[in-house]
C-alpha positions as CSV (number, residue, x, y, z in Angstrom):
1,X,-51.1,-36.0,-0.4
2,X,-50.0,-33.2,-2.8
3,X,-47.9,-30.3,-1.6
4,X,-47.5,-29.1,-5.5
5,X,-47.9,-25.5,-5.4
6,X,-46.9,-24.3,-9.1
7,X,-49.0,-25.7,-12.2
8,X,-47.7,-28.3,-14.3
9,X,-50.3,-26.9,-17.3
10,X,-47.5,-25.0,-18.6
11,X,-45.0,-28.1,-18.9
12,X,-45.7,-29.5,-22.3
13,X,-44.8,-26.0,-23.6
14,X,-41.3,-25.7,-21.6
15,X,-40.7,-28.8,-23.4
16,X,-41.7,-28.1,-26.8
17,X,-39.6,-25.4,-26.5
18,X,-36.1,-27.1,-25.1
19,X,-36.9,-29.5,-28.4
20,X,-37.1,-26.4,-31.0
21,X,-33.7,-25.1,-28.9
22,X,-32.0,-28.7,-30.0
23,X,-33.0,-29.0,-33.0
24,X,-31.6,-25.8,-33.7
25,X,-27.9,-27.3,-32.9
26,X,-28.2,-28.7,-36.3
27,X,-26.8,-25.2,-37.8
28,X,-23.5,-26.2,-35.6
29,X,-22.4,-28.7,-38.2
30,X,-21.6,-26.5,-41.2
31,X,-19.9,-23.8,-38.5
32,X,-18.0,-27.0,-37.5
33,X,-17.0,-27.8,-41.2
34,X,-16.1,-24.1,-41.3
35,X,-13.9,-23.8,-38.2
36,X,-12.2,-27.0,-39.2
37,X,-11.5,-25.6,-43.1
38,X,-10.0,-22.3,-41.5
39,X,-8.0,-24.4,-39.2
40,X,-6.7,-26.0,-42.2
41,X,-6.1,-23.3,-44.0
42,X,-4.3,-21.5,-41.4
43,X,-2.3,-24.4,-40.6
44,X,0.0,-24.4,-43.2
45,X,2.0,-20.8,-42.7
46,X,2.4,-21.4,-38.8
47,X,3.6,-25.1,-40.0
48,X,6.1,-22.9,-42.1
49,X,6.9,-20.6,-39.9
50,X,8.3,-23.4,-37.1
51,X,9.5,-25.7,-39.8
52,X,11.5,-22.9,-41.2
53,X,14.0,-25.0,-43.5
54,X,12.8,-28.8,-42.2
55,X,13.2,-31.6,-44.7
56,X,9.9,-31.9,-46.8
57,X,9.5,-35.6,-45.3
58,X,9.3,-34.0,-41.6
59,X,7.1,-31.6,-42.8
60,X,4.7,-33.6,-45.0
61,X,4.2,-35.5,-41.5
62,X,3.7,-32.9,-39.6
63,X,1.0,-32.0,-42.1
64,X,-0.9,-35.6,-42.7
65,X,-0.7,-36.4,-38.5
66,X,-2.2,-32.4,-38.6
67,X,-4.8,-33.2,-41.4
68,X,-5.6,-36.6,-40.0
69,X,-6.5,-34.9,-36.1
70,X,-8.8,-32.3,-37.8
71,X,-10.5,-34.7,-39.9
72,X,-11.3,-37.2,-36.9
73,X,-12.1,-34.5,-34.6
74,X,-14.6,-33.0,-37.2
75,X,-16.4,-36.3,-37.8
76,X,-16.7,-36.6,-33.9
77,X,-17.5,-33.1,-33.5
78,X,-20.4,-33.6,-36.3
79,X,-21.3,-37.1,-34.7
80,X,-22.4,-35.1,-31.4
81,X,-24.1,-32.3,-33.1
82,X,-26.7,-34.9,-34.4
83,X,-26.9,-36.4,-31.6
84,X,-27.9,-33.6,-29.4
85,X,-30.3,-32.2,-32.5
86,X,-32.4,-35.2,-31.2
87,X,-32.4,-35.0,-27.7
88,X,-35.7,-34.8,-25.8
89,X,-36.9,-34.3,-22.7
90,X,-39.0,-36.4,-20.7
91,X,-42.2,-35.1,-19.9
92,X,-43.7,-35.0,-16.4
93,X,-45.5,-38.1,-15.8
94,X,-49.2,-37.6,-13.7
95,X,-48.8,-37.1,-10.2
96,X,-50.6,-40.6,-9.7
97,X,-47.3,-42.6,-10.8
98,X,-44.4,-40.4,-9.1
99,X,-42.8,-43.6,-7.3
100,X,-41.8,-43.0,-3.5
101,X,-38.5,-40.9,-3.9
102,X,-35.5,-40.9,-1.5
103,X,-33.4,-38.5,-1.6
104,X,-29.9,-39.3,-0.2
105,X,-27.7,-35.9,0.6
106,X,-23.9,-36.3,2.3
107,X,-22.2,-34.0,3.9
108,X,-18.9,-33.2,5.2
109,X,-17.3,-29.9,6.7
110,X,-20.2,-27.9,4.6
111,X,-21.6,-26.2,7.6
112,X,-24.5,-23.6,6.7
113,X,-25.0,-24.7,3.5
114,X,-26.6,-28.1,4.3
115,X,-29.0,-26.3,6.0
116,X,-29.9,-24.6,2.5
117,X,-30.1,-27.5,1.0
118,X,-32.3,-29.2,3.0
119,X,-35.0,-26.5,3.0
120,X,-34.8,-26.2,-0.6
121,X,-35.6,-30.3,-0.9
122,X,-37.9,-30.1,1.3
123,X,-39.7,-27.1,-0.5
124,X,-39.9,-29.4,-3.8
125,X,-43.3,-29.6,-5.5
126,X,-43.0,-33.7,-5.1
127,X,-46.0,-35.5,-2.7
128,X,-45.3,-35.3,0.7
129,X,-46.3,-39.1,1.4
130,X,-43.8,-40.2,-1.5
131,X,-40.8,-38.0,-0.1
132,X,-38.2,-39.1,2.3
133,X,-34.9,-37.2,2.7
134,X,-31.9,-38.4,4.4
135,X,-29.1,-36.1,4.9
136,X,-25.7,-38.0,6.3
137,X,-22.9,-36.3,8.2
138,X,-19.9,-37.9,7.2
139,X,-17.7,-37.4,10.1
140,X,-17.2,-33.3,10.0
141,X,-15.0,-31.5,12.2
142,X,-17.0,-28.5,11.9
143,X,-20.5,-27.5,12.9
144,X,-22.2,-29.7,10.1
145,X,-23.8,-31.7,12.7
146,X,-25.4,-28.9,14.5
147,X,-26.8,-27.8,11.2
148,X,-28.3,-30.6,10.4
149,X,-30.3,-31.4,14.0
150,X,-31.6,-27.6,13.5
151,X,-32.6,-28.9,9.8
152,X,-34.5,-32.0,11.6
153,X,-35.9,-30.0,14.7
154,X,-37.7,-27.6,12.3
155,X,-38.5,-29.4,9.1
156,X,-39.8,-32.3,11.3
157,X,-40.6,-35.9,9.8
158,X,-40.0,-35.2,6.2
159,X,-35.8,-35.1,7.3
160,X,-33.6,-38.1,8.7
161,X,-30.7,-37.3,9.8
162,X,-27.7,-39.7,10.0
163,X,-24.0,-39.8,11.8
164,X,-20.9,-41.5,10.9
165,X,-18.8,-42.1,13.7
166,X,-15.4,-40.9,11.5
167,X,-14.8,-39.5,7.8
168,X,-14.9,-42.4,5.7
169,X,-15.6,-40.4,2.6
170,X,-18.5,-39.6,0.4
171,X,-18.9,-43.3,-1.3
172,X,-19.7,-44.3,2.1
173,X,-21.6,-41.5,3.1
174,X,-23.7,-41.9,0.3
175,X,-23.8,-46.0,1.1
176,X,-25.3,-45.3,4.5
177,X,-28.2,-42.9,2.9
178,X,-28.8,-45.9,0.5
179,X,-28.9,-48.6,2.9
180,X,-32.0,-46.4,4.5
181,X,-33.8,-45.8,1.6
182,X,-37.4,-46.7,1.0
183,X,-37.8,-45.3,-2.4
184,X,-37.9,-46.7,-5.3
185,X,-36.1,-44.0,-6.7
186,X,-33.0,-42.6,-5.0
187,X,-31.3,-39.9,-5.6
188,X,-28.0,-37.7,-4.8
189,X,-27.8,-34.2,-4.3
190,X,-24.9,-32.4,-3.0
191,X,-24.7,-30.6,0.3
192,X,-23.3,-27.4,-1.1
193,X,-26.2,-27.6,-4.1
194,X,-30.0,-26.3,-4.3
195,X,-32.4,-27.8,-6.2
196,X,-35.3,-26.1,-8.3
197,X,-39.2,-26.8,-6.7
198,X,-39.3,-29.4,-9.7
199,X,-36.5,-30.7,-9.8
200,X,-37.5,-34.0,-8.6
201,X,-40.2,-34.4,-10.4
202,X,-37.9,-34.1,-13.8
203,X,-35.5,-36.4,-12.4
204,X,-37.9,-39.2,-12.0
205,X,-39.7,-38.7,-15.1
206,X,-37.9,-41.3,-17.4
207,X,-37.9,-43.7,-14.8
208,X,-41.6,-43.8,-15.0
209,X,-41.3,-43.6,-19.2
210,X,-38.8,-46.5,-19.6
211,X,-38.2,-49.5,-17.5
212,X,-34.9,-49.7,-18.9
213,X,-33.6,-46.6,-17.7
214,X,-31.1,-47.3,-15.0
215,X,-29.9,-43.6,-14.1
216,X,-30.6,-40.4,-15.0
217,X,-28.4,-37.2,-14.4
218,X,-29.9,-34.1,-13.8
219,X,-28.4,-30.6,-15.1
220,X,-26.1,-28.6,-12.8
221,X,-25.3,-25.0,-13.2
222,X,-23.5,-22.5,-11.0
223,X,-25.7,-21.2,-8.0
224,X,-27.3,-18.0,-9.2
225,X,-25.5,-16.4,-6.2
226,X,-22.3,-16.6,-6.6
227,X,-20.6,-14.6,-8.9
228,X,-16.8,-14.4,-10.2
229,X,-15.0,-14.7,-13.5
230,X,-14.5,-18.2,-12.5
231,X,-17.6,-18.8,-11.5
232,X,-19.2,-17.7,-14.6
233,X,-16.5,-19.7,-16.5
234,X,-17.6,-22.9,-15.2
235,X,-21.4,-22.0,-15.5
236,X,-20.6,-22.2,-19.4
237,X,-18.4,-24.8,-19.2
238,X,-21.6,-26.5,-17.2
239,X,-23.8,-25.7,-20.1
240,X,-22.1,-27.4,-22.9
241,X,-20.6,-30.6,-20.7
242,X,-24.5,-31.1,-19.4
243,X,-26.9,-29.6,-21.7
244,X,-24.9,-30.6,-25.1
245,X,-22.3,-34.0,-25.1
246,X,-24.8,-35.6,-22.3
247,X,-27.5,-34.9,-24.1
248,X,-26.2,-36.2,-27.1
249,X,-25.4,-39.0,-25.5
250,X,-28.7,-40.1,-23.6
251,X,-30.0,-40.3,-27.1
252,X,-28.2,-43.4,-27.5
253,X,-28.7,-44.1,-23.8
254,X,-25.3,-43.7,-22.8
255,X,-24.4,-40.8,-20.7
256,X,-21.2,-41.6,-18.7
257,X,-21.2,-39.9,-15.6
258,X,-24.2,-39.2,-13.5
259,X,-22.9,-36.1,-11.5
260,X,-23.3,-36.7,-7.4
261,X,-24.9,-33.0,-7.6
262,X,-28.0,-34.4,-9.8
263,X,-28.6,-38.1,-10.1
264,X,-30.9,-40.7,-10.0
265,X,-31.2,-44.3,-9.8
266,X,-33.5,-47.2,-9.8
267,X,-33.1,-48.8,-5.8
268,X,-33.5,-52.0,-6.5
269,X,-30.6,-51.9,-9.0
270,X,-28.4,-49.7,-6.7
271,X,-29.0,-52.8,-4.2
272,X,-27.3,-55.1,-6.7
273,X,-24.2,-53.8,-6.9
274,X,-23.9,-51.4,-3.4
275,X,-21.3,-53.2,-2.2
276,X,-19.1,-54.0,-4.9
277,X,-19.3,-50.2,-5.7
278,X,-18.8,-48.9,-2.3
279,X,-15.7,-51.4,-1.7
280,X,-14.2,-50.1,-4.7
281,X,-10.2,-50.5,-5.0
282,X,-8.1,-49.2,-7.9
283,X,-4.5,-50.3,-8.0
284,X,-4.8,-51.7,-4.6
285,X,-6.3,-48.8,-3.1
286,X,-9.4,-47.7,-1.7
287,X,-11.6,-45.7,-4.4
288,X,-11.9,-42.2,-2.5
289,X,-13.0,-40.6,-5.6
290,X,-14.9,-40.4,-8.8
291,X,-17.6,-42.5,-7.4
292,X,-20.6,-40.8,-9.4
293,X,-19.0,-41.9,-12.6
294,X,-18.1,-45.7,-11.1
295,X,-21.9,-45.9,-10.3
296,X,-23.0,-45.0,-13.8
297,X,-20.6,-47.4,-15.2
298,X,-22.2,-50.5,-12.9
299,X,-25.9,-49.5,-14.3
300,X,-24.4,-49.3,-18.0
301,X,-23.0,-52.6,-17.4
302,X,-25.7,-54.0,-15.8
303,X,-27.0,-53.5,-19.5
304,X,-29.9,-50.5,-18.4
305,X,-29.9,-46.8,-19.9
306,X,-28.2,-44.0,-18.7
307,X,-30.3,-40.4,-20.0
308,X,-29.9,-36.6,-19.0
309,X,-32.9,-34.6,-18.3
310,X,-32.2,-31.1,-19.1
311,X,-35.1,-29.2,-17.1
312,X,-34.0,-31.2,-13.7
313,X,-31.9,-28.3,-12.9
314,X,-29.7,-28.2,-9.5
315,X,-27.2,-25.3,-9.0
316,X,-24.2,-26.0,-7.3
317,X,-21.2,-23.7,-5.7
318,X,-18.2,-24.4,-6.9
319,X,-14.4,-23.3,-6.3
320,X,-14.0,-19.6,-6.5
321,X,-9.9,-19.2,-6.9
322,X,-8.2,-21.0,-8.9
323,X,-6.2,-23.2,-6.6
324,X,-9.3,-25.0,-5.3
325,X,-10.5,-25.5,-9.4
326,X,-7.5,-27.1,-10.4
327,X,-7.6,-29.6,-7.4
328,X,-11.1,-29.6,-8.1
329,X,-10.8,-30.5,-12.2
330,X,-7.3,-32.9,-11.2
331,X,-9.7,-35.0,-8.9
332,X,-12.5,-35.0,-12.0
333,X,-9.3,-35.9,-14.4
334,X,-8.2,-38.9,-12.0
335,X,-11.7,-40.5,-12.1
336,X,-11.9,-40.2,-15.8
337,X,-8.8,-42.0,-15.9
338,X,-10.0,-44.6,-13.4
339,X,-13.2,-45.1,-15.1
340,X,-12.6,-44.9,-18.6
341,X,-10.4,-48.5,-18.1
342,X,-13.0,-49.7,-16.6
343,X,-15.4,-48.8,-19.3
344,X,-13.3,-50.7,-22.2
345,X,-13.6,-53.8,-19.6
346,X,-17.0,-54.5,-20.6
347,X,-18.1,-52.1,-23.5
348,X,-17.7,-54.5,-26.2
349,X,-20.0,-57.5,-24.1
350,X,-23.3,-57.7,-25.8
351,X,-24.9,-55.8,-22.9
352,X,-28.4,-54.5,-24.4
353,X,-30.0,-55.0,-27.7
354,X,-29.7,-51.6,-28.6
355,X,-27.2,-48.4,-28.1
356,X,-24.0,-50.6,-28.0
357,X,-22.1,-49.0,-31.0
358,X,-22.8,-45.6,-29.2
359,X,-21.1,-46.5,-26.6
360,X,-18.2,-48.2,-27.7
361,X,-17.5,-44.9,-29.8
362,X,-17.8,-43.5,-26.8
363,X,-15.3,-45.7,-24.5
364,X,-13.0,-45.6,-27.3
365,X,-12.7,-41.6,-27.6
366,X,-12.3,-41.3,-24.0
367,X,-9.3,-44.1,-23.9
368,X,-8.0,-41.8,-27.2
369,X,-8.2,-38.7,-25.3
370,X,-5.6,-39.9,-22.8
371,X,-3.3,-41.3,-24.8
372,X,-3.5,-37.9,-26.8
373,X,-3.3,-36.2,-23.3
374,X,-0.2,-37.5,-22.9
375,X,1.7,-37.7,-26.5
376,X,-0.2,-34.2,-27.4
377,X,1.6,-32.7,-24.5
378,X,4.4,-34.2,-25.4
379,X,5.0,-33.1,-29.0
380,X,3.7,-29.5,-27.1
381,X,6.9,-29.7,-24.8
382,X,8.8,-30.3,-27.6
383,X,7.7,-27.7,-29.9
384,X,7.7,-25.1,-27.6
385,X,11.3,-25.2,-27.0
386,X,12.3,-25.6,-30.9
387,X,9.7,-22.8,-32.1
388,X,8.2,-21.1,-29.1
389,X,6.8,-18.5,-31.0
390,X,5.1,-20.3,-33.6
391,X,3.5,-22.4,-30.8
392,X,2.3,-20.1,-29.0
393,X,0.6,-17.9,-32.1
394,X,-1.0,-21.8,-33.0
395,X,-2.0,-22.1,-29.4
396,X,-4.3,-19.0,-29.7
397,X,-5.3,-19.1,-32.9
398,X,-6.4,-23.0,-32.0
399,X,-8.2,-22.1,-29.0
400,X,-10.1,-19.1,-30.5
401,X,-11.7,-21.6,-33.4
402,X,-12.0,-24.5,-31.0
403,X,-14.1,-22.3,-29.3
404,X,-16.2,-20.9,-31.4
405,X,-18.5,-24.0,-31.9
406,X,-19.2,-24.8,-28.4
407,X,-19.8,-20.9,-27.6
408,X,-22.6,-21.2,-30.9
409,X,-23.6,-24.0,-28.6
410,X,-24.1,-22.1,-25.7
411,X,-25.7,-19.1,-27.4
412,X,-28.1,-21.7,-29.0
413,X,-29.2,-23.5,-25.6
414,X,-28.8,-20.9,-22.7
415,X,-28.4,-17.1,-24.7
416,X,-25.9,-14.8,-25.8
417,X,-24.9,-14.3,-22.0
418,X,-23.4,-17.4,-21.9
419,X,-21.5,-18.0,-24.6
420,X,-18.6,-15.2,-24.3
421,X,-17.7,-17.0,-21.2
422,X,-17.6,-20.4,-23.2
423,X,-14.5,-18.7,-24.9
424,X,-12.8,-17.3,-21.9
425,X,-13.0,-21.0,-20.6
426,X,-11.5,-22.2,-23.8
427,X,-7.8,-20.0,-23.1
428,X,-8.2,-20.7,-19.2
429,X,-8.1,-24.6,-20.5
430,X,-5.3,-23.6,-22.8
431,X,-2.9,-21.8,-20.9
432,X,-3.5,-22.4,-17.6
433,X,-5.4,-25.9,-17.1
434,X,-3.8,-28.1,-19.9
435,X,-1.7,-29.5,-16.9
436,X,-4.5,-31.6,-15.0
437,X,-5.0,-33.9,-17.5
438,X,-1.4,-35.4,-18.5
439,X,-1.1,-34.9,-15.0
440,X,-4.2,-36.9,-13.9
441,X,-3.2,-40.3,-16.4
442,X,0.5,-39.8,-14.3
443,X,-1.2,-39.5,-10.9
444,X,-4.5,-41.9,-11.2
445,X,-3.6,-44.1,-7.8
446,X,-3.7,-40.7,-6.0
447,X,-7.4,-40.5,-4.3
448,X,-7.0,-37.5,-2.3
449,X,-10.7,-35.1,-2.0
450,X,-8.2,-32.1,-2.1
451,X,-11.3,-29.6,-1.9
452,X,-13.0,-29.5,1.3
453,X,-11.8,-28.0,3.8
454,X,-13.0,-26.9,7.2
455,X,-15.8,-24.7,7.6
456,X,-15.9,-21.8,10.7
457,X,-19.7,-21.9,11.5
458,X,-21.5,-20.0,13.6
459,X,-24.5,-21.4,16.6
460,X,-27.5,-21.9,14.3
461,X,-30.1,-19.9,15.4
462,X,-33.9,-20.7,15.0
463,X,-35.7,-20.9,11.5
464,X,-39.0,-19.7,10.2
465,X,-41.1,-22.4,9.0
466,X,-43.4,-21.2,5.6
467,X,-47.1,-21.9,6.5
468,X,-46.9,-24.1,3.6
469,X,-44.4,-26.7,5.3
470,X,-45.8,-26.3,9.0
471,X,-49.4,-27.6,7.3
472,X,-47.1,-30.3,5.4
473,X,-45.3,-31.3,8.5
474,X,-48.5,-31.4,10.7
475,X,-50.1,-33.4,8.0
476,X,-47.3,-36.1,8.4
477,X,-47.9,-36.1,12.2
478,X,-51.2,-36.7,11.7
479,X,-50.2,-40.2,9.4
């Protein structure tokens, strides 16, 4: 049965066109040899300035630890750039070998909005036969529930609908959906997160191009919607995390979080390793958190690829003041904590024939980052009391070149819209986020959500069904 209503003629042109857009990156490496000679060069009269009348041997450190950073940070910087020059998207595979897809959708305290999200699934240009959609309630307090049985009264068949008894958290939630699944393919979508009509489609794409792909993560940007200074920081943010460094690294195969707003995974392999994931502990602990990024390190370990598919695009809402980000970012920080150990446990085993070196660099930058989380805010303590103004002047002249390569970035792959905002993101991580993640490698044991809280919902009240879906869902009553 096909319920496809747009045209997929147009596709190989979409993608022709995101691979022109990457290969275009390539004119980020000599901005990023630039940046890192003006940082150099501007280095030496702050160094002066807070020095003032040092002995030469402190300050010839200062200068070669200074030197040394830049240098490794440009050859990283310049690794990625290539990287992402060669990314590619998966094209759309014939509607003949789309597998049967499950998509698994938990949801706790989200009230309305899992209503939304449910329509918008079930609107996706994906066969109706091959579609099942399981939305999990994962102990709410609020009207979640009621939203959902509206959800399933009105969108009939294509929408199962299951109840935990108590909040166990999302890992679980997500566990149950799993354990129900009759796709080959499962994937995640968040409650609070709408999908595009092909969206699905994308996502399953390099599934059906490459046995060895394990997961796939999809590309999340802010919902259209919403609008804010914060809102349209992250949506930048969003655009180089996703749509540059994962793209650069499912060239080697290696992206290293699969985001529970877009992802996918092979079912059979999920099965393999369901309950050591969901019975995760970490120092003794049950692992409330990070669990996207623990399930993308079991299918990298289970030796399959992890890629990104930039056109499987899923907007998400996210925190609007800043006291719900920075929970929000401190929970992100914890995981990365959690799960970049993790990733140096088995990193350097023999895994696959091909991609390893990638990812070793890889699980060695992010175990570098924390350490220089932690000494680099250090040494920032430190230098802010001895020379606070000469700090400060380096802190903003840092973050404006740090910036500027990333906001090229942006400009590059999403417009010149975007990329301002990449900038304004750079200070907000300067001078008023730089906390989370020293604070995150102090705090890793600490699993608390933080960001959901109860919604007030109102009595759902009946919904239109589109002719389109009542013809779909009398089809499937006729099956």
């Amino acid at each position: 049965m096909n319920v496809r209503s747009t045209s997929t003629s147009s596709t190989p042109n979409l993608e022709i066109h995101a691979s022109q857009r990457y290969r275009s990156l390539r004119a980020l490496v000599p901005a990023s040899i630039a940046v890192a000679a003006v940082s150099l060069v501007a280095w030496y009269p702050v160094q002066r300035f807070a020095l003032g009348r040092a002995d030469v041997s402190l300050a010839d450190g200062v200068s070669a630890s200074a030197i040394g950073l830049v240098a490794a940070a440009l050859a990283f910087t310049i690794w990625r750039i290539v990287l992402a020059a060669r990314y590619q998207p998966v094209p759309l595979p014939a509607e003949k070998h789309l597998p049967m897809l499950t998509v698994v959708v938990p949801a706790f305290n989200e009230g309305r909005q899992v209503l939304d999200t449910l329509v918008c699934l079930s609107r996706s240009d994906y066969p109706a036969d091959r579609l099942q959609i399981i939305a999990v309630d994962d102990g709410s307090q609020d009207d979640t529930w009621a939203w959902m049985l509206r959800a399933k009264r009105e969108l009939g068949s294509v929408i199962e609908i299951v109840r935990q008894p108590e909040n166990r958290g999302k890992r679980h939630a997500l566990a149950a959906g799993f354990a129900r699944a009759r796709g080959q393919i499962v994937v995640t979508i968040d409650s609070d997160s709408e999908v595009n009509p092909d969206t699905l489609q994308h996502m399953v794409a390099p599934f059906v191009a490459d046995p060895c792909v394990g997961a796939v993560a999809g590309n999340i940007r802010v919902m259209a919607r919403q609008e804010g200074t914060i809102a349209r920081i992250l949506d930048a943010s969003f655009t180089y995390s996703f749509e540059l460094i994962r793209a650069g690294q499912s060239v080697l195969g290696a992206v290293l979080c699969t985001p529970g707003a877009a992802a996918a995974y092979r079912a059979d392999l999920v099965r393999t390793v369901l309950e050591e994931w969901r019975d995760q502990t970490f120092m003794g602990r049950p692992a409330n958190i990070g669990e996207d990024r623990a399930l993308t390190n079991l299918i990298l370990r289970a030796g399959f690829n992890v890629v990104f598919q930039v056109d499987a695009i899923v907007e998400t809402k996210v925190p609007s003041n800043y006291r719900a980000l920075s929970r929000m970012l401190l929970r992100w920080g914890r995981s990365n904590v959690r799960e970049s150990l993790a990733l140096l446990t088995f990193a350097f085993q023999p895994l696959r024939p091909t991609g390893m070196l990638g990812l070793r660099l890889l699980a060695l930058q992010g175990a570098f980052a924390i350490l220089l989380s932690m000494f680099g805010t250090a040494g920032l303590v430190v230098a802010l009391f001895t020379s606070p103004l000469a700090t400060m002047i380096a802190l903003f002249v840092g973050t404006m070149l740090t910036a500027i390569v990333p906001g090229l970035g942006c400009r590059i792959l999403r417009g010149p819209g975007v990329a301002p905002w990449m900038l304004m993101y750079g200070f907000w991580s300067t001078f008023a986020l730089s906390w989370i993640s020293p604070w995150a490698v102090l705090t890793p044991h600490n699993g608390n959500w933080m960001t959901r809280a109860l919604n007030s919902g109102t009595t759902p009240l009946p919904l239109p069904v589109p002719a389109r879906q009542r013809a779909q869902l009398a089809s499937f009553a006729e099956m």
